[in-house]
C-alpha positions, 0 to 999 in steps of 0.5 A, spaced: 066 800 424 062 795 429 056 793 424 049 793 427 049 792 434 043 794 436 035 792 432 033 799 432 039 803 430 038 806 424 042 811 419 043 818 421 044 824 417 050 827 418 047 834 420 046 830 426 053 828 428 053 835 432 047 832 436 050 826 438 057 828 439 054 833 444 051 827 448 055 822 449 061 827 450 057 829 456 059 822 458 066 822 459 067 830 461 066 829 468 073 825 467 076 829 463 075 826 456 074 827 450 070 823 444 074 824 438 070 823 431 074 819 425 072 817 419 066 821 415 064 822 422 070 827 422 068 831 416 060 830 416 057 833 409 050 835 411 044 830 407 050 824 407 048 819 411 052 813 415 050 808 419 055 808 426 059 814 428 066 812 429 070 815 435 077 815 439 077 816 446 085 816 449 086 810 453 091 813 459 087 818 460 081 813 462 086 808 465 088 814 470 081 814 472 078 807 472 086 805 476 087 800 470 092 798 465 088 794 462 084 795 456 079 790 457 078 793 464 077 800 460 073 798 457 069 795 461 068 801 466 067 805 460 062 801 458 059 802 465 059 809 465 054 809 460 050 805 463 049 808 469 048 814 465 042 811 462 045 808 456 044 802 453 052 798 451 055 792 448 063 790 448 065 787 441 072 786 439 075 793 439 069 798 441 064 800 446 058 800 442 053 806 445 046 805 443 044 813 443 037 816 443 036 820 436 029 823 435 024 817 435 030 812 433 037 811 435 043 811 432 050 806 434 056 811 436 062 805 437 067 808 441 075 805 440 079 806 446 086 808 443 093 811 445 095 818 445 088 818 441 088 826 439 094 825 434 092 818 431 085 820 430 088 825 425 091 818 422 083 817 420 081 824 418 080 824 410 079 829 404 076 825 399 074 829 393 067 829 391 066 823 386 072 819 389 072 811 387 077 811 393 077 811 400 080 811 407 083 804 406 086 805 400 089 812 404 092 808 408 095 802 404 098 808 400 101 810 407 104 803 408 106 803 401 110 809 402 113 806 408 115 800 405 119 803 400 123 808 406 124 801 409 120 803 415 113 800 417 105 804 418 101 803 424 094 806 423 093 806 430 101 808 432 104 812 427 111 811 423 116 805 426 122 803 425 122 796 422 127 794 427 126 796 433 119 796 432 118 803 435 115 809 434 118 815 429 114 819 429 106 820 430 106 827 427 102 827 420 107 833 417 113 829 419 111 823 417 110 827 410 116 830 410 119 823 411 114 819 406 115 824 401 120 830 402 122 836 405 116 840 403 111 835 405 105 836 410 099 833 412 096 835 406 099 831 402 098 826 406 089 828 405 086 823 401 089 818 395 089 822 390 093 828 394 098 821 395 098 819 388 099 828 385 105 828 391 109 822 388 113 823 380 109 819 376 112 813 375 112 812 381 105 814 383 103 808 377 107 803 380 104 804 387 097 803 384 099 797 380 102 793 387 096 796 391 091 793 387 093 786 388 093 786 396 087 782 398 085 789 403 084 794 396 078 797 394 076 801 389 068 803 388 065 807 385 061 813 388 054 809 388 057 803 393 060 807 397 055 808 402 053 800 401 058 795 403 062 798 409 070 796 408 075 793 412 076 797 420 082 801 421 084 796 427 084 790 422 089 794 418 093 796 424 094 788 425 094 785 418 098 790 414 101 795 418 105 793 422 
């Protein structure tokens, strides 16, 4: 979600992912964390490659260790705790990039630190079908959509809110299907797009399309872009359009 923060971190296959979540998970263990991956990275397709590894580490858990509140400060101690285990860091925006040895190269894990992380990072976990134009944003948007229409609001890194207390409902996927679609709804209709758009009568699915792809944060590409053009992060979305 970063960009290239590092000169020489290269892509990695995802068959490396395993790899790489063993060494920087070695990190955090001592304190009682854990590295949670997102994205692609939570589903890994051996001979796909990526260029960072997007991962979630829970903010009070980290704040319980470090005696800080802050979120600038976690980050900073996080950052630390790499360093002093030999790791090279960088604090940008959101993340904590981590330079990690990969082979004779390195890859880029960025690190979000993020509230009640364990049921968030399920906000980001996809099943985008083989040969999908669509991708974990336009998920994301099709959720906000759906809130919309319930007169409720999407964060993707809160969950469902009251559009007038601002508070949190629920952070629970299958509730939030329940509540979204209907009563027979799970998670799994919450996988991807098109689990979204086949959970939806017709009509209805084809106007949220239409009134998807006129907002500036659409994309649909097809299968060849994919891996070439990095879309807008989750964080972004939580600010612009999901709250």
């Amino acid at each position: 979600m970063g960009g290239n923060v590092f000169d020489d971190s290269t892509e990695f296959d995802h068959d490396q992912i395993d790899q790489l979540m063993d060494k920087i998970n070695q990190v955090v263990k001592p304190i009682g964390a854990k590295l949670i991956p997102i994205g692609s990275g939570a589903t890994p397709t051996p001979g796909k490659t990526s260029n960072d590894l997007d991962v979630m580490v829970d903010q009070a858990i980290l704040s319980n260790k470090f005696g800080t509140k802050t979120p600038r400060n976690i980050k900073a101690e996080l950052a630390k705790l790499y360093q002093e285990s030999g790791y090279q860091t960088q604090n940008r925006g959101v993340n904590v990039h981590v330079r990690v040895p990969l082979g004779s190269a390195s890859a880029q894990v960025d690190i979000m630190v993020v509230p009640h992380a364990e049921m968030v990072s399920k906000f980001h976990t996809h099943n985008i079908p083989q040969g999908s134009p669509y991708k974990g944003v336009n998920k994301q948007l099709a959720i906000w959509w759906l809130a919309k229409q319930k007169g409720m609001n999407w964060s993707a890194f809160k969950g469902l809110i009251n559009a007038e207390t601002k508070e949190v409902i629920t952070r629970d996927l299958d509730k939030i299907a329940k509540l979204l679609l209907d009563g027979a709804a799970d998670k799994n209709n919450l996988d991807s797009f098109e689990a979204i758009m086949d959970s939806l009568p017709e009509q209805d699915a084809e106007r949220m399309l239409d009134e998807l792809k006129s907002n500036p944060q659409w994309s649909q590409q097809t299968n060849e872009e994919l891996d070439r053009i990095k879309q807008l992060s989750g964080i972004q979305l939580n600010s612009v359009v999901m709250l």
